[in-house]
Backbone bond lengths (Angstrom), bond angles and torsions (degrees), N, CA, C in turn:
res aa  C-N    CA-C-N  psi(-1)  N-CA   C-N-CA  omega(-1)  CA-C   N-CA-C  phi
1 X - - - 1.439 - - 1.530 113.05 -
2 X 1.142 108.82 -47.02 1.684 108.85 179.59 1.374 127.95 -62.63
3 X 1.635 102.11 -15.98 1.644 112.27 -176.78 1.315 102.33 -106.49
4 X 1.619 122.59 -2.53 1.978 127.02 155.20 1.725 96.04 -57.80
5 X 1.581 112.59 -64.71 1.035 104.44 -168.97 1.659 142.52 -64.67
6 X 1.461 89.99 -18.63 1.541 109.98 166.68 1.655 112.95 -70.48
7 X 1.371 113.84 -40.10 1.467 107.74 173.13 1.840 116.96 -72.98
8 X 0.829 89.30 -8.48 2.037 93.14 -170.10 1.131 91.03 -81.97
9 X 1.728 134.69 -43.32 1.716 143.30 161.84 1.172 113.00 -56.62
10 X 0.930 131.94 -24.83 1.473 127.27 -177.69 1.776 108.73 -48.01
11 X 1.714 116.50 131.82 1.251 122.58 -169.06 1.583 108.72 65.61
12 X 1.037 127.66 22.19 1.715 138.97 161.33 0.787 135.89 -95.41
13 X 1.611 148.70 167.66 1.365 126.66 152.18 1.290 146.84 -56.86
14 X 0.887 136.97 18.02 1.685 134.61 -162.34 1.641 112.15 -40.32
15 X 2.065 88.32 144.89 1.638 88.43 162.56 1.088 113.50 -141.18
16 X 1.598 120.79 151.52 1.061 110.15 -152.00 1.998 95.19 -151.44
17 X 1.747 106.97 145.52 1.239 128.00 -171.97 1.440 101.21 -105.71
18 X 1.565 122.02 127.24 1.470 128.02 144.62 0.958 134.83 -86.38
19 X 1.833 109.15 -171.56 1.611 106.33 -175.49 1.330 114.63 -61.63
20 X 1.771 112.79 -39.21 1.147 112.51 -153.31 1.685 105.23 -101.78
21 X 1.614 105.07 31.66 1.534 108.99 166.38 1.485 122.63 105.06
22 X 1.620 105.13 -42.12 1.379 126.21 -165.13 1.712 95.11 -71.32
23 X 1.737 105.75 131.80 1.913 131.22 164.93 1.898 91.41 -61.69
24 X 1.104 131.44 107.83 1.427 109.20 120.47 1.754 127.29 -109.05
25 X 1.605 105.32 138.94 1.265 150.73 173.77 1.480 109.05 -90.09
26 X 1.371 117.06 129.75 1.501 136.74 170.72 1.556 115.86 153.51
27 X 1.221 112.03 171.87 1.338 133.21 -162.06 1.771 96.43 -80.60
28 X 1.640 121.92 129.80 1.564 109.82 179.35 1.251 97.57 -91.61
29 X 1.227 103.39 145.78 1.856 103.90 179.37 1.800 89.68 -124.09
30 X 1.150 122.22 -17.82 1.894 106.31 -170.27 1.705 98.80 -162.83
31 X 1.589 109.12 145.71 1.414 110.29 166.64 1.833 83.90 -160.41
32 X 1.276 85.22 -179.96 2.001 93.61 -166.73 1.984 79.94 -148.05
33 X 1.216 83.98 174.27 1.845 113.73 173.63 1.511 119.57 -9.25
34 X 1.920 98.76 -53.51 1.191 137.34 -174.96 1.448 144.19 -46.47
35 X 1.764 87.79 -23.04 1.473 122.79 -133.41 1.371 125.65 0.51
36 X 1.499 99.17 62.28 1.749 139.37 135.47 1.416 110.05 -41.58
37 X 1.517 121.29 113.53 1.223 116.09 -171.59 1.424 111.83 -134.24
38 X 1.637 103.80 136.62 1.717 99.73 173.11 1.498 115.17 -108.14
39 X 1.203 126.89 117.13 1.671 122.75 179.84 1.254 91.16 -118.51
40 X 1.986 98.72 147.13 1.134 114.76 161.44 1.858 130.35 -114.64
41 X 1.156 112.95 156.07 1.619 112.96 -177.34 1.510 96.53 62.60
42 X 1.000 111.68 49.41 1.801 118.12 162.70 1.154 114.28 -118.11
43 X 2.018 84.69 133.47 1.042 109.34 -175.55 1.896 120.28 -115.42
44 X 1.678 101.86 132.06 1.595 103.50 -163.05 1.627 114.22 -74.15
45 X 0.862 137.81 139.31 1.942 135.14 165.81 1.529 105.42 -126.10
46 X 1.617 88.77 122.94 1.586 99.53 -169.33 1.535 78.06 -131.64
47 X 1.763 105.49 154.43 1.696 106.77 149.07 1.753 108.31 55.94
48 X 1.672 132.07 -7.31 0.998 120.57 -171.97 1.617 123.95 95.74
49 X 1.667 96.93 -6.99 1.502 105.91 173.04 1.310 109.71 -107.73
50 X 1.262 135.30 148.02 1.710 144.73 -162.77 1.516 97.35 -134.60
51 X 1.475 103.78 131.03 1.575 113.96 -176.14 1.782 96.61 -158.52
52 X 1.207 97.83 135.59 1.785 128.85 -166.36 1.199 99.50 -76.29
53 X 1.195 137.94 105.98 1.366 151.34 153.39 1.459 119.81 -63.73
54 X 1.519 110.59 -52.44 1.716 104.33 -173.61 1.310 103.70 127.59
55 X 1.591 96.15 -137.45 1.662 120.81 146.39 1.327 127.52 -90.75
56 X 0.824 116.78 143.92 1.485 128.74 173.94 1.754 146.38 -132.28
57 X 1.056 112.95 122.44 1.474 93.96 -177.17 1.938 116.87 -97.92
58 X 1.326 109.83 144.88 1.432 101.50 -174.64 1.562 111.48 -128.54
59 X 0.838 135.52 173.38 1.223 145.75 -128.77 1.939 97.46 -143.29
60 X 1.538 113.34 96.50 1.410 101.63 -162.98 1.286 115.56 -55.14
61 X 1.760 122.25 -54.29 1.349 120.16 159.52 1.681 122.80 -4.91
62 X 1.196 132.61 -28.66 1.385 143.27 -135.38 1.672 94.48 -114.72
63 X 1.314 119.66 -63.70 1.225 152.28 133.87 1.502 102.24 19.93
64 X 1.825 121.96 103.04 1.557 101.57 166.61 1.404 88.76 -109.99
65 X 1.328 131.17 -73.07 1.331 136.13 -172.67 1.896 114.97 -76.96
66 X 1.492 89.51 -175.02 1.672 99.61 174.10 1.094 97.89 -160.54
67 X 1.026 152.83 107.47 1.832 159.06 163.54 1.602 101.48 -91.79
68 X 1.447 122.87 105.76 1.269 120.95 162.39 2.296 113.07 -82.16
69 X 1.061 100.68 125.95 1.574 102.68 -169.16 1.520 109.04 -89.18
């Protein structure tokens, strides 16, 4: 069920919370089985400061939340 909803987002915004605290924000363009995820034009907010990452690849393990916007 959770990887229906990841494909219906696909080319969307998603945002998403890790272990180690840090918001990333960006458009999902790819995830597999894993929920291994590639976002692009994401941007990280840690501490209240926001800094432009790009693309990115993440590591589902890592992964607490998923907020589709």
């Amino acid at each position: 069920m959770p990887l229906n909803i990841l494909e219906r987002h696909t080319n969307k915004i998603v945002m998403l919370t890790l272990k180690d605290g840090r918001t990333l924000e960006g458009k999902l363009i790819g995830f597999d089985e894993y929920m291994n995820m590639i976002l692009e034009d994401t941007e990280e907010t840690r501490d209240g400061q926001v800094k432009r990452l790009g693309t990115v690849v993440l590591r589902g393990n890592n992964i607490v939340t998923i907020v589709p916007k």
